[in-house]
C-alpha positions as MATLAB code, in Angstrom:
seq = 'XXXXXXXXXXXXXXXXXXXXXXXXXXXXXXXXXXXXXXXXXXXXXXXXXXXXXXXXXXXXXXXXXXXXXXXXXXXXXXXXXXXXXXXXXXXXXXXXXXXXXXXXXXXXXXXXXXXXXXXXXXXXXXXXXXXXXXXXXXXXXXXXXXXXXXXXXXXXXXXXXXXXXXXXXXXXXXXXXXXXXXXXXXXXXXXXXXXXXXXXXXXXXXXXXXXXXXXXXXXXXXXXXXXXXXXXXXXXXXXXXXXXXXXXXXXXXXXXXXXXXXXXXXXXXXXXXXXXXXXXXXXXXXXXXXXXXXXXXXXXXXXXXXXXXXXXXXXXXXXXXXXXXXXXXXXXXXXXXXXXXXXXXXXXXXXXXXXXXXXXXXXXXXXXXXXXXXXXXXX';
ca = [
       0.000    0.000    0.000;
       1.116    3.373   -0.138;
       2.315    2.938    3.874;
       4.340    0.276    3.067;
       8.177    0.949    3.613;
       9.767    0.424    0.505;
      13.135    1.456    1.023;
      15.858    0.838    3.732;
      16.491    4.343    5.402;
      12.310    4.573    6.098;
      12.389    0.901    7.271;
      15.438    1.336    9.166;
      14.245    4.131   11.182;
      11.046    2.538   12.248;
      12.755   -0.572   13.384;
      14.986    1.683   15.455;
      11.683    3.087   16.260;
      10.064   -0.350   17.657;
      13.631   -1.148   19.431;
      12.924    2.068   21.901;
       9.297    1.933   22.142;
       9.377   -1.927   22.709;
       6.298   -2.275   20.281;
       5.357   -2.455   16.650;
       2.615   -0.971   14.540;
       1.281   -1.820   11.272;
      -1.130    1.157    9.677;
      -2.541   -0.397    6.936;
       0.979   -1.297    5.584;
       0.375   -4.879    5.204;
      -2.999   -4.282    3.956;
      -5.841   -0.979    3.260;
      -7.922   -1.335    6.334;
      -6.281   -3.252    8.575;
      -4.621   -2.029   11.735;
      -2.332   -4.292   14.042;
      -0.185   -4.027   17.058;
       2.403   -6.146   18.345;
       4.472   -6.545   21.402;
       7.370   -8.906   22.207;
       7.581  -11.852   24.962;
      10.669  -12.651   26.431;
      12.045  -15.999   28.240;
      14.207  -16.701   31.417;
      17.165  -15.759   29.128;
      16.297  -12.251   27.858;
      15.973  -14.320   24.319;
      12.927  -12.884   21.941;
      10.440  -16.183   21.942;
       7.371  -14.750   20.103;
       5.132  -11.855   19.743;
       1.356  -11.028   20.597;
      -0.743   -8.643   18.605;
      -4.099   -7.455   17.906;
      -5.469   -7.065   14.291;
      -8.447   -4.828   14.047;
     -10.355   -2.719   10.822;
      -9.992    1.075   10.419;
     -14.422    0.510   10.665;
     -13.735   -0.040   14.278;
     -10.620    2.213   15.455;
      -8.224    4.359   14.306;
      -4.846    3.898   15.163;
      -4.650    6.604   17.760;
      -7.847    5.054   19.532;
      -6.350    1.554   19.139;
      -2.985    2.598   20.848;
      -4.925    4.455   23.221;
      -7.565    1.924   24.192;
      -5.655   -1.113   23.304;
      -1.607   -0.915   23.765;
      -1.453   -0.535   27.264;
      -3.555   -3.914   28.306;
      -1.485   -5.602   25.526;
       1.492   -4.480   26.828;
       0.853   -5.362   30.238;
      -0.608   -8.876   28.902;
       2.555   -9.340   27.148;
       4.901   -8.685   30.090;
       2.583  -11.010   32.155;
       3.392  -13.654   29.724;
       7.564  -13.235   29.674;
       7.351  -13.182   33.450;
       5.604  -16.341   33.417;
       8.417  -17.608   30.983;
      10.995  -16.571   33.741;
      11.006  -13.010   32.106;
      12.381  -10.568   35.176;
      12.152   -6.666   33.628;
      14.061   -5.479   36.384;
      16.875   -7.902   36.751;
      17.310   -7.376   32.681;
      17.919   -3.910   32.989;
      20.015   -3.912   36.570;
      23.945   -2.485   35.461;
      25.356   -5.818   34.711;
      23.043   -6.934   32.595;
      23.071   -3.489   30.932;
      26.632   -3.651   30.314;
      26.290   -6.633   28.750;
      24.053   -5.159   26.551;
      25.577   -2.452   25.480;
      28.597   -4.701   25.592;
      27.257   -7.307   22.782;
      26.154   -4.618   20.969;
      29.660   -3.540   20.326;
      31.288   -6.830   19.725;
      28.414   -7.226   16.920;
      29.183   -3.840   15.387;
      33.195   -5.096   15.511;
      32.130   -8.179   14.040;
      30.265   -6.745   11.177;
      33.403   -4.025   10.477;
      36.288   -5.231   11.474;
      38.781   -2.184   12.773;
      40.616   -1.081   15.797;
      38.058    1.826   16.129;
      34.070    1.332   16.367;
      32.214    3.233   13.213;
      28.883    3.187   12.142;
      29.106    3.669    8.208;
      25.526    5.287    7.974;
      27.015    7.881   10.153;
      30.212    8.041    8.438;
      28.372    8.889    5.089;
      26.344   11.460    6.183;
      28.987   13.468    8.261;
      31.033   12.851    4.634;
      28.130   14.473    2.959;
      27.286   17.380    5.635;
      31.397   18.031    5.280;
      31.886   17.685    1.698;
      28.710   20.072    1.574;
      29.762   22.914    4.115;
      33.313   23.384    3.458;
      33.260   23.220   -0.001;
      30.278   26.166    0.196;
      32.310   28.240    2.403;
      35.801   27.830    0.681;
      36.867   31.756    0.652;
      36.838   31.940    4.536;
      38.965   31.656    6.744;
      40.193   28.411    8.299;
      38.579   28.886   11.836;
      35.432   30.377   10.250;
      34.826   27.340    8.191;
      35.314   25.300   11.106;
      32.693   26.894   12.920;
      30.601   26.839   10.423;
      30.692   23.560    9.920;
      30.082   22.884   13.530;
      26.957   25.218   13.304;
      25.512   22.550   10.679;
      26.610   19.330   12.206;
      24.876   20.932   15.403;
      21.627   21.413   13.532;
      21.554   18.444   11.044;
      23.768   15.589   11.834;
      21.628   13.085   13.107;
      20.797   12.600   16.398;
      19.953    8.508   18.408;
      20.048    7.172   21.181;
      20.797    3.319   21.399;
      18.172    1.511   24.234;
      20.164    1.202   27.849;
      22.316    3.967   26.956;
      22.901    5.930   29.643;
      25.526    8.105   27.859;
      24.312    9.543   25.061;
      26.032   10.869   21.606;
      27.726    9.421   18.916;
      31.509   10.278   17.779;
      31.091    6.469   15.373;
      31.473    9.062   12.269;
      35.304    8.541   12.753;
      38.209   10.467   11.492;
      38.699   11.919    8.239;
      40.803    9.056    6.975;
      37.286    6.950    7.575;
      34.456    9.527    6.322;
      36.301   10.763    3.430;
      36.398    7.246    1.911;
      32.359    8.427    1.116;
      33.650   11.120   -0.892;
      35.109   11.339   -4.240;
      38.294   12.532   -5.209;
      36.919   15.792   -6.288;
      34.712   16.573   -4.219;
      37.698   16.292   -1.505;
      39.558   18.540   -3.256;
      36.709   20.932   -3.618;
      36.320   20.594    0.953;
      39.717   21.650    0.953;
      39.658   20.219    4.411;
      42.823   19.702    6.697;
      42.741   17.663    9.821;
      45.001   18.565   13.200;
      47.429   16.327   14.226;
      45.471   15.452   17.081;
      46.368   14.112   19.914;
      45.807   17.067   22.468;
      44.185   17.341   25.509;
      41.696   20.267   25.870;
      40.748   22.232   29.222;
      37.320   19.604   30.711;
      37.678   21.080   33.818;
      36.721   24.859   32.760;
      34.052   23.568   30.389;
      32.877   21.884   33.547;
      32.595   24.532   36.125;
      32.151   27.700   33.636;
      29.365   25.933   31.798;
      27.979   26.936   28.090;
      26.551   29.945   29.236;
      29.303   31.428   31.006;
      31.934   30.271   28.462;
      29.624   32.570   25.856;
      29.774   35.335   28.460;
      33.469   34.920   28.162;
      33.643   35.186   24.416;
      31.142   37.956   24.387;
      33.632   40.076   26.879;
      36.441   39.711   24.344;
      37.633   42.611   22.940;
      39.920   42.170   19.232;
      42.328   44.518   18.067;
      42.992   43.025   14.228;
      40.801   40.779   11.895;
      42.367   37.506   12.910;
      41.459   37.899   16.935;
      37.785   39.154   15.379;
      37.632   36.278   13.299;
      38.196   34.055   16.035;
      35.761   35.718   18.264;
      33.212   35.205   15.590;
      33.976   31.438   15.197;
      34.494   30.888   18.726;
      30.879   32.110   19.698;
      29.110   30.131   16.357;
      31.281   27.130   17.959;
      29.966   27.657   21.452;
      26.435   28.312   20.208;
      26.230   25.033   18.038;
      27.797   22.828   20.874;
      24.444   24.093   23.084;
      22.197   23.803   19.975;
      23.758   20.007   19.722;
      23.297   18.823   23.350;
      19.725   20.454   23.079;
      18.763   18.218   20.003;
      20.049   15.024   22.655;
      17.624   16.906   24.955;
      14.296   16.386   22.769;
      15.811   13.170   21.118;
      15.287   12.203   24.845;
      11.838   13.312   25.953;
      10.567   12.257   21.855;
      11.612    8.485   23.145;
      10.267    9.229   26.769;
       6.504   10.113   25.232;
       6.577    6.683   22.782;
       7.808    4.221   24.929;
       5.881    2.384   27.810;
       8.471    0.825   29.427;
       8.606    2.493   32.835;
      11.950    2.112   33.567;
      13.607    3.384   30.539;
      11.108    5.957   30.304;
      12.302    7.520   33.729;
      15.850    7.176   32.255;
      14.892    9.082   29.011;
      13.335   11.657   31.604;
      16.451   12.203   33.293;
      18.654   11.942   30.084;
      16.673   14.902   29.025;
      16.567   17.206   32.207;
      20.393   16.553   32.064;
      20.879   17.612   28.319;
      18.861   20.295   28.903;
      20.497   21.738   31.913;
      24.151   21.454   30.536;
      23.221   22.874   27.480;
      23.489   26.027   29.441;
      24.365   25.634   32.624;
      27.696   24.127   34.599;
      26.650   20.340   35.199;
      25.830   19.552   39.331;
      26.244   15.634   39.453;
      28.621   13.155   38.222;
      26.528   12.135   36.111;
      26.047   15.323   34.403;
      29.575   15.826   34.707;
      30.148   12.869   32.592;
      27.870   13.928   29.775;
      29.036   17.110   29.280;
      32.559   15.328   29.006;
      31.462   12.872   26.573;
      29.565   15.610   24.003;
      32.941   18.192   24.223;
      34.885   14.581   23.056;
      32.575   14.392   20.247;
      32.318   17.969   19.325;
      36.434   17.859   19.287;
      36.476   15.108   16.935;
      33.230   16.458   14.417;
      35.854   19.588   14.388;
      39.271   18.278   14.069;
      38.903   15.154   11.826;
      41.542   13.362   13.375;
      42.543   10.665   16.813;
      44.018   10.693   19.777;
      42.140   13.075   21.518;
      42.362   12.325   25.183;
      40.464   13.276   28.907;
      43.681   14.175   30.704;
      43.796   14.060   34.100;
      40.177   12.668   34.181;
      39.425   11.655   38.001;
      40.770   15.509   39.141;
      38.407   17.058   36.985;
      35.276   14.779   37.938;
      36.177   13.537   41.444;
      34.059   16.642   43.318;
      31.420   16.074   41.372;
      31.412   12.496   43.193;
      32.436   13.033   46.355;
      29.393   15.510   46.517;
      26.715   12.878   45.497;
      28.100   10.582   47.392;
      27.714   13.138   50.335;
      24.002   14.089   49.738;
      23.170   10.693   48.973;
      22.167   10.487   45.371;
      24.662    7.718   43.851;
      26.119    4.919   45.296;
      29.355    3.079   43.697;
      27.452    0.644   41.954;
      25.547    3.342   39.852;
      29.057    4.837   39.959;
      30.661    2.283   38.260;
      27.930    1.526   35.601;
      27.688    5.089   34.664;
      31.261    5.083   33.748;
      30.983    1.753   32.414;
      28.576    3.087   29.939;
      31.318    5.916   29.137;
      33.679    3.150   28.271;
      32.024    1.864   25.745;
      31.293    5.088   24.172;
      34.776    5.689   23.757;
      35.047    2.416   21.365;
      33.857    4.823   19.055;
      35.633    6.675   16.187;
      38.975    6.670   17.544;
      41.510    4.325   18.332;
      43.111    5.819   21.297;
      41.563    7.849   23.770;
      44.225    8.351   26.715;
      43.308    9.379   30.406;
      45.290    9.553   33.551;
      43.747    8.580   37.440;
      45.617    9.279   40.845;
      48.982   10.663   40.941;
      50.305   13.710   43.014;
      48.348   17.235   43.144;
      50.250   20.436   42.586;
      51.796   20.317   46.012;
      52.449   16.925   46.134;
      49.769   15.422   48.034;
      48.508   11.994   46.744;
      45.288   13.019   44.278;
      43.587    9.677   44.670;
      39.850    9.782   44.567;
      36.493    7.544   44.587;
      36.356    8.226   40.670;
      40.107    6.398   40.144;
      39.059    3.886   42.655;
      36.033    2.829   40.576;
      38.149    1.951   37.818;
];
């Protein structure tokens, strides 16, 4: 029918779709004026063992009423039936089993493209194309403008996911230029005139941390150039600064979209918080470890959408984040255990698009002092 999908990128998004909602739909796809729903049963094992649906006419509902009136008896019928097949909801989604999740997700991604480095080749073609689009338009500006420029459209377009039991959020699986520019053509390389760092550098977390967006804009407002390269940086550092808020913002409603679809109560309260946090560091200086950690992870993929190249690494990465735990641990709103899976979730982001991420953990402070703190410890 004309609501069948008929071509992979439509049928691949609403399979990504049913993965977060954890239920299918078929509006008269299959056939004109027939409506079905479908939800999955699970065994002992977390293994898929079947399906159970409704199929009604569009005489009797329409597919709003039938998800209204409908889904949420046959979702709860269908989680009545996994738990009678051993199915336990909670113990699938406590932090080692979500590790191992996220985990065999991975190792299946490895398996499918081999490499020392984790990319996603859907991703990889359309930061090619954004690139190959942007600096090939803006070829008579300067080098930091085009940059920023850039950064303003990968902010705004790139695509934005979010994988089920994330708990991290963001992808950097576009890789390095040596990886998306195998999507482009010779020419149209030539025509990006694009030059990637060196890399390997370590950037300032900690003041991204504690100034926050906001103030970091505040900063870059106050600036004050005397000749048209410090004005031309001014202007590219505040589009930069801009787009990185405009990007954790599009994380932010990614979030709450999934939240409103998916009945699941868990994950939804997950998607809840993932959004209150994107939406409060997209401005403001993060309060929690776990915030903490999120901001990190988007200024490691905002360095790499910008530079093109590896090796960018976290520094001295229990100093900058061990307050922020030592706090929460204080007041009472983590424990080590949520601790550890949080930054086991971080892990595994850094698998993606690049093949050596360094940090450093304990050590000496500046006067000598040993530095070593619940966040090295959790390691």
């Amino acid at each position: 029918t004309e609501n069948t999908f008929t071509d992979e990128p439509s049928l691949s998004a609403e399979l990504e779709k049913i993965r977060q909602s954890g239920w299918a739909e078929d509006n008269e796809e299959f056939g004109r004026g027939l409506l079905c729903l479908a939800v999955p049963l699970f065994d002992y094992q977390e293994k898929l063992v079947g399906t159970i649906g409704v199929s009604v006419t569009t005489l009797s509902f329409s597919m709003d009423s039938l998800k209204q009136q409908i889904l949420p008896e046959l979702l709860a019928t269908g989680n009545t039936i996994s738990q009678h097949l051993g199915y336990n909801r909670n113990q699938a989604v406590n932090s080692s089993s979500r590790i191992n999740h996220l985990l065999k997700r991975a190792k299946t991604e490895f398996a499918e493209d081999p490499s020392h480095m984790l990319i996603r080749a859907k991703e990889s073609a359309a930061f090619a194309e954004l690139a190959g689009k942007v600096y090939a338009a803006n070829q008579n500006q300067p080098a930091v403008l085009r940059r920023a420029q850039f950064l303003k459209e990968f902010a705004e377009q790139f695509p934005v996911s979010i994988a089920p039991n994330e708990l991290i959020i963001g992808s950097q699986a576009f890789g390095p230029f040596g990886v998306w520019s195998q999507h482009l053509s010779a020419e149209q390389i030539k025509a990006m005139d694009f030059h990637p760092n060196n890399g390997h550098i370590i950037v300032d977390y900690g003041r991204v941390l504690h100034s926050g967006v906001k103030n970091l804009q505040t900063a870059i407002d106050d600036l004050n150039p005397e000749d048209d390269t410090r004005k031309n940086n001014k202007t590219a550092f505040k589009i930069s600064v801009n787009a990185f808020s405009t990007y954790i913002s599009r994380h932010a409603d990614e979030a709450q979209n999934q939240a409103e679809i998916i009945f699941d109560p868990i994950r939804k309260a997950e998607l809840k918080q993932l959004a209150a946090t994107c939406q409060l560091i997209s401005e403001n200086p993060p309060r929690s470890v776990r915030e903490a950690l999120q901001l990190v992870w988007f200024t490691q993929v905002f360095l790499h959408a910008e530079s093109g190249s590896v090796a960018i690494s976290f520094g001295r990465f229990d100093q900058y984040l061990g307050d922020f735990l030592e706090q929460d641990l204080a007041d009472g709103i983590i424990d080590l255990a949520t601790t550890e899976e949080l930054l086991s979730c971080f892990w595994l982001k850094t698998c993606e698009g690049d093949e050596s991420q360094n940090l450093v953990i304990g050590g000496v402070d500046v006067d000598g002092n040993n530095a070593e703190n619940q966040i090295g410890r959790a390691h």
